[in-house]
Structure formats: structure tokens, C-alpha cells
N, C-alpha and C positions, 0 to 999 in steps of 0.2 A: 339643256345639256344632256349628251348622250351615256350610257355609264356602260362599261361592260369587264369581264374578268380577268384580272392578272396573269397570265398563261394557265395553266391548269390549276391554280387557284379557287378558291370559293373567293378571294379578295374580289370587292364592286369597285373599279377607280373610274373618276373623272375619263372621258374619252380627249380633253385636253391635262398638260399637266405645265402648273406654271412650275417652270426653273427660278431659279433666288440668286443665281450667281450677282446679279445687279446690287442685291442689297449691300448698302452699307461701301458701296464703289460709287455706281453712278446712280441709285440713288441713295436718296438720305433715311432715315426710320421713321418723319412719317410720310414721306413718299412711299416707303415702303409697306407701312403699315395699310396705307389706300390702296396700294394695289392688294395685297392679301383681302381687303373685304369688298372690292370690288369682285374679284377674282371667285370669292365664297359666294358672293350675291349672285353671279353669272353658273353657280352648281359646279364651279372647279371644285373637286374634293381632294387633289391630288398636287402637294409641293415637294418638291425636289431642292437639295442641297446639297453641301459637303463642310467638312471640315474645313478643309485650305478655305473656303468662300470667307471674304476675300484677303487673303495672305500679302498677295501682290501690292497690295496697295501702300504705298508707305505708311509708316504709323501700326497697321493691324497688325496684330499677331496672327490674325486667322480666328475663326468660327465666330465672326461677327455676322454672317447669316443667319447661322443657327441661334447664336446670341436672341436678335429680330424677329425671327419666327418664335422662338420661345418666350417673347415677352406677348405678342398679337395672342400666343393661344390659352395666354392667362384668362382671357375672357371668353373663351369658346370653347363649344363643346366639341371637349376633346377624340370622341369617340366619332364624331361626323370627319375628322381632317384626318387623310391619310399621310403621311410623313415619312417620308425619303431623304435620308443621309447618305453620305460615302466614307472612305477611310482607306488609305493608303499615302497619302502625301505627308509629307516635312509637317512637324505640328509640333515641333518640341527640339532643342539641341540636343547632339549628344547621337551615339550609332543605333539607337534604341526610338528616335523620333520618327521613321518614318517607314513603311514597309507592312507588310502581311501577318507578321508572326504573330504567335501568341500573346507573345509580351504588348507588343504594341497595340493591338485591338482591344485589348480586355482594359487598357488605361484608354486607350481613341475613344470607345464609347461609352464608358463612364463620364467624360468631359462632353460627348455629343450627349447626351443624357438631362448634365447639369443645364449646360447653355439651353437645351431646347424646353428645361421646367415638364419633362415630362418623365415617368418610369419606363416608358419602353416607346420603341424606334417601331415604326410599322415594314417598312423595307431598309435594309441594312447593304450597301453597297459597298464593293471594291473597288475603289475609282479608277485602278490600271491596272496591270499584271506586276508581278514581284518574281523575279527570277531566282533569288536569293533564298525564297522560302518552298520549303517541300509544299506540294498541294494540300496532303490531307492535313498537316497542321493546320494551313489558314483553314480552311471547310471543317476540322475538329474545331476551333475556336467558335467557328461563327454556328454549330449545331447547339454548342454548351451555349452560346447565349440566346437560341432560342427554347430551349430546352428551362433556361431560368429567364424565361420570361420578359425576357430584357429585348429582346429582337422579335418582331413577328414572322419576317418571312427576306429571305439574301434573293440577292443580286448582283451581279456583276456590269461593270464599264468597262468598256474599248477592250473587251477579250475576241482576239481571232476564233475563227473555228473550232480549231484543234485545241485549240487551251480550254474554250468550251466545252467542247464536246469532251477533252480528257476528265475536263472537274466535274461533270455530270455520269462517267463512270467512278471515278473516284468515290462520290456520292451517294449511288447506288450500290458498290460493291461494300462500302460499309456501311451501308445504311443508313447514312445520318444526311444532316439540311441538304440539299441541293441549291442550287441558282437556278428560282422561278420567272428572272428578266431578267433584261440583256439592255442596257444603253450603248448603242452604236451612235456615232459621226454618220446620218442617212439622210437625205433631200434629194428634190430633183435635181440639184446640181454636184450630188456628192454620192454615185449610186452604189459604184465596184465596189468598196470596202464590205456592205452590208448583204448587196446581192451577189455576192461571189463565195458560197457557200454557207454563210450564216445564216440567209435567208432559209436555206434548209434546214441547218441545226434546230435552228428556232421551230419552223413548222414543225419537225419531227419529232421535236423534245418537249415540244408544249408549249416554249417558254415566252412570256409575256414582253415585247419590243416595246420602249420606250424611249424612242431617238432624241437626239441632241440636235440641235443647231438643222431645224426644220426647214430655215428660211435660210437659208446661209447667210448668216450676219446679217441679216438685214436685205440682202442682194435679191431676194424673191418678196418683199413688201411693196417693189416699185419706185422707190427714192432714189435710185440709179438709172439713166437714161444714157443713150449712146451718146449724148451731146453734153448732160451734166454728170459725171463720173464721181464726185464729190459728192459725199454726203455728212447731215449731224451724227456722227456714230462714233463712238469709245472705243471701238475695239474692231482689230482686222485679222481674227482669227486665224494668226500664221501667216496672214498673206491671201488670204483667201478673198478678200471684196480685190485687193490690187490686180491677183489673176481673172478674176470673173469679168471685172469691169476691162480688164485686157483681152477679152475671148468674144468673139461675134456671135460664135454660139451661144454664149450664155446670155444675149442679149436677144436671139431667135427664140429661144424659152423662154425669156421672160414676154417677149412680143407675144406669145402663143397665149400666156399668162392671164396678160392685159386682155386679150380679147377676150377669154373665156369667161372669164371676170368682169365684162360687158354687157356680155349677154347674160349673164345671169342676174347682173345688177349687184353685184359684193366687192370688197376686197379685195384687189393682189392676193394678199397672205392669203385668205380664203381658198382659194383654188392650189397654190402651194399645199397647204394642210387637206385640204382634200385629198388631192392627189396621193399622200402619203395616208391620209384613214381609210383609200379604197383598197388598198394594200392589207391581205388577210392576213398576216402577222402582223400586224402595228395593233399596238393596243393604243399608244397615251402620246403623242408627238412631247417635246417638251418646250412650251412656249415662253418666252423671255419678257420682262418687260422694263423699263425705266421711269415708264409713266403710268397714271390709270389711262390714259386715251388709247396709248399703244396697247395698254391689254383688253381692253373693250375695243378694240380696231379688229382684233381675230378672235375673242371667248367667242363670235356667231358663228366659229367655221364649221362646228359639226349639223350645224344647220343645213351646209349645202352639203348635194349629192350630184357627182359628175356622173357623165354619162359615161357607158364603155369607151363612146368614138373618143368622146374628151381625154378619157382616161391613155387609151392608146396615142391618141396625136400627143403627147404630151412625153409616153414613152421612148416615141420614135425621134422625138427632137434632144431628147434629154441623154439616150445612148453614146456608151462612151464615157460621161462625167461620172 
């Protein structure tokens, strides 16, 4: 496993980062607890979560992820596992459950806190934007709790440019936490949202990229073929395997995929998660699992290294998504 820094950071993370949205949905706790130590065994030092994980599900109330992860880290050492939460979603009744404010963070992470059995969160994320709340309240909230110790270092999910780049003056002009990563929606099959100016912010600003949904659902592992459109999968991200597997294009990419992934002798995913670690802002892709096969199918991606040609054939087919 490859390790390198959180955007301008001294943090060391994982160059893979497993996601936990699975736990406690499609998989069970100790399905889950197998992938966390296979995942540690493979040198992932880096989980990602959230509060809502998994809300949706009938029955949860929500931070049964974190619940999982904080019962696995009863037994390990706590100072090797880097730990990533969010907070912004529905977590409670009432007009005071869900959002940015001050009110609502300073009780969010006290309960990420309990669930995860640990005193302090290594990155503290905002899982969406809040229109409702002034910026510097939320960025005052989230400096006071690293300030007490409680937070190591914020981040933000799914913030446009401009929202970025304004909370990063916000930041700066009063001096307090900043957003050191950014989790974007980025893949070869999902490019505009992230390279259509974020990709600048981030270079510019330092700040550490940690993408979501590397494989698109599953749509860049290779279980989808022009002929078998159906695949085992719980989840169709919006719509997103329905569109892909309706696009020729996106089956030209994946054809591109497969071969380069031939010739090198790896993985589908493999060459997917390449693609996105030759990219000089991606720190930590974030990789999903429901099985221990599925996450030992890609912890070898930082293994390979694509070539430029590779890396360009790959852009020029993927242009456009």
C-alpha cells in the first residue's frame, strides 16, 4: 500500500480509502468486521463514514456504520486507523435534526463520538451544503471543535467550486479551520462535476481529493457487458448503472478498460482506480465493499501504474462523462 498527505497536511493516509456506506445495509457486522481487517491487513489506514450510514434502511435510525466501526476499533490501535465521519443529514426529529448550525454539530458529533468508542474524529466532514446556515457559523463550529480536541482536521462533500473556494476565504480571513479535502462524485465515467473547476480549487488550495463512487456503482468493475446489462448490485445510484448500461459510450470505456487490464494482467477496478491515482490531485479514491473478495478484488490497485498513452486513451474516450 502506497501512503501519501492529506492536501497540505502533515496527515499520512491510505492511497486507497475504504467507504462503510455497506455496513450494517448489505452487509452484516461480521461481514463487516472481515472487511475492516482484511482492508487493515491490505495497509488501508483510511475509513470513511457518515452519520445517516445507513438511515435508509428500514428499521436503522442511522449511525449504524459508525456504531460497527466503533465496536472493530475496540481492538486496535487506535492511533494507526485514520477515521472519517460527515454530518449534515436528518439524525433526529424536530427542526433542529439536520443541517450545519452550531446547534446541530456540536450534538452530531458528540453521538459520532459515542457510536465510534472513540474521543476524537480524525477528519470531520460536511456531507452537503446547508443554505440555511451562515458559513462562518458552520467553519466557527467545526474550528472550536478542533481547537478542543474533538476533530482533527474538516472536510467537505459534494461543495461546488464557489462554495469552496468562498469557505476557504471565510477561513482564512478569520483565521480559524479551513476544509483540508474535498469528497467529490469523480470516475471515468462521471468527469464534469469535478473537472469543471474544482479540479483547480483543489490544486490551488492544497486541498486533499477523496472521490466517491470511483467505479460507478459497480459499472467499471466489468459485471456489466453489452449483452448482460443485469448485474448482483443493491444500489443504482440515482440512475446511474440504468444510464451507463444505456450509453455505448460507456461500454467503449469500459472495452478500453478491459483491455488495458489484459495487458497488464489485473483487475477491471484496477485500471479504473489507476486512472483516477494518476491524477495529481486525488489523494485516497474511496472504495466500497460488501464482501472481503470484493475488497481484496481492488486493495492491489495502487500496485499498478498506467502509462501516459494508457492514461490519455482512456481520457479521450471518457470525454464528455
Amino acid at each position: 500500500m502506497q501512503y501519501t498527505r492529506l492536501g497540505r497536511t502533515g496527515l499520512k493516509v491510505s492511497r486507497l480509502c475504504l467507504g462503510t456506506m455497506t455496513f450494517g445495509w448489505s452487509a452484516d457486522r461480521p461481514t463487516s468486521y472481515a472487511i475492516m481487517d482484511a482492508a487493515f491487513d491490505a495497509g488501508i489506514n483510511f475509513f470513511d463514514t457518515a452519520d445517516i450510514y445507513s438511515r435508509w434502511v428500514e428499521g436503522n435510525a442511522g449511525g449504524v456504520s459508525e456504531e460497527i466501526i466503533g465496536e472493530w476499533l475496540k481492538d486496535k490501535p487506535r492511533a494507526q486507523v485514520i477515521v472519517a465521519t460527515k454530518a449534515r443529514g436528518r439524525m433526529w426529529d424536530g427542526v433542529t435534526g439536520e443541517g450545519l448550525s452550531r446547534h446541530h454539530i456540536m450534538q452530531a458529533v458528540e453521538d459520532s463520538l459515542r457510536r465510534l468508542n472513540t474521543d476524537y474524529i480524525d477528519l470531520y466532514q460536511t456531507h452537503f451544503p446547508d443554505d440555511e446556515t451562515p458559513l462562518d457559523e458552520t467553519l466557527r463550529a467545526l474550528d472550536d471543535l478542533v481547537r478542543a480536541g474533538k476533530v482533527r482536521y474538516v472536510g467537505a462533500s459534494n461543495y461546488p467550486a464557489w462554495l469552496l473556494m468562498k469557505s476557504l476565504w471565510v477561513s482564512d480571513v478569520k483565521d480559524i479551520a479551513r476544509y483540508d479535502s474535498l469528497q467529490p462524485h469523480y470516475s471515468l465515467l462521471h468527469r464534469a462535476e469535478y473537472e469543471n473547476q474544482l479540479v483547480d480549487v483543489c490544486a490551488d488550495q492544497q486541498v486533499g481529493v477523496i472521490p466517491y463512487s470511483p467505479l460507478a456503482a459497480g459499472f467499471l468493475t466489468g459485471k456489466y457487458t453489452r449483452e448482460g446489462k443485469t448485474a448482483d448490485t443493491t444500489r443504482d445510484d440515482g440512475g446511474l448503472i440504468t444510464r451507463l448500461t444505456a450509453d455505448d459510450r460507456a461500454f467503449d470505456v469500459l472495452d478500453r478498460v478491459r483491455e488495458i487490464a489484459d495487458g497488464h494482467g489485473v483487475a477491471v477496478a484496477h485500471v479504473a482506480l489507476g486512472w483516477l491515482l494518476a491524477k495529481p490531485t486525488i489523494t485516497s479514491p474511496i472504495i466500497g465493499a460488501r464482501t472481503v473478495a470484493q475488497l481484496q478484488e481492488v486493495a492491489g490497485a495502487t500496485d499498478l501504474t498506467l502509462t501516459a498513452e494508457e492514461v490519455a486513451s482512456l481520457d479521450a474516450l471518457s470525454a464528455g462523462f
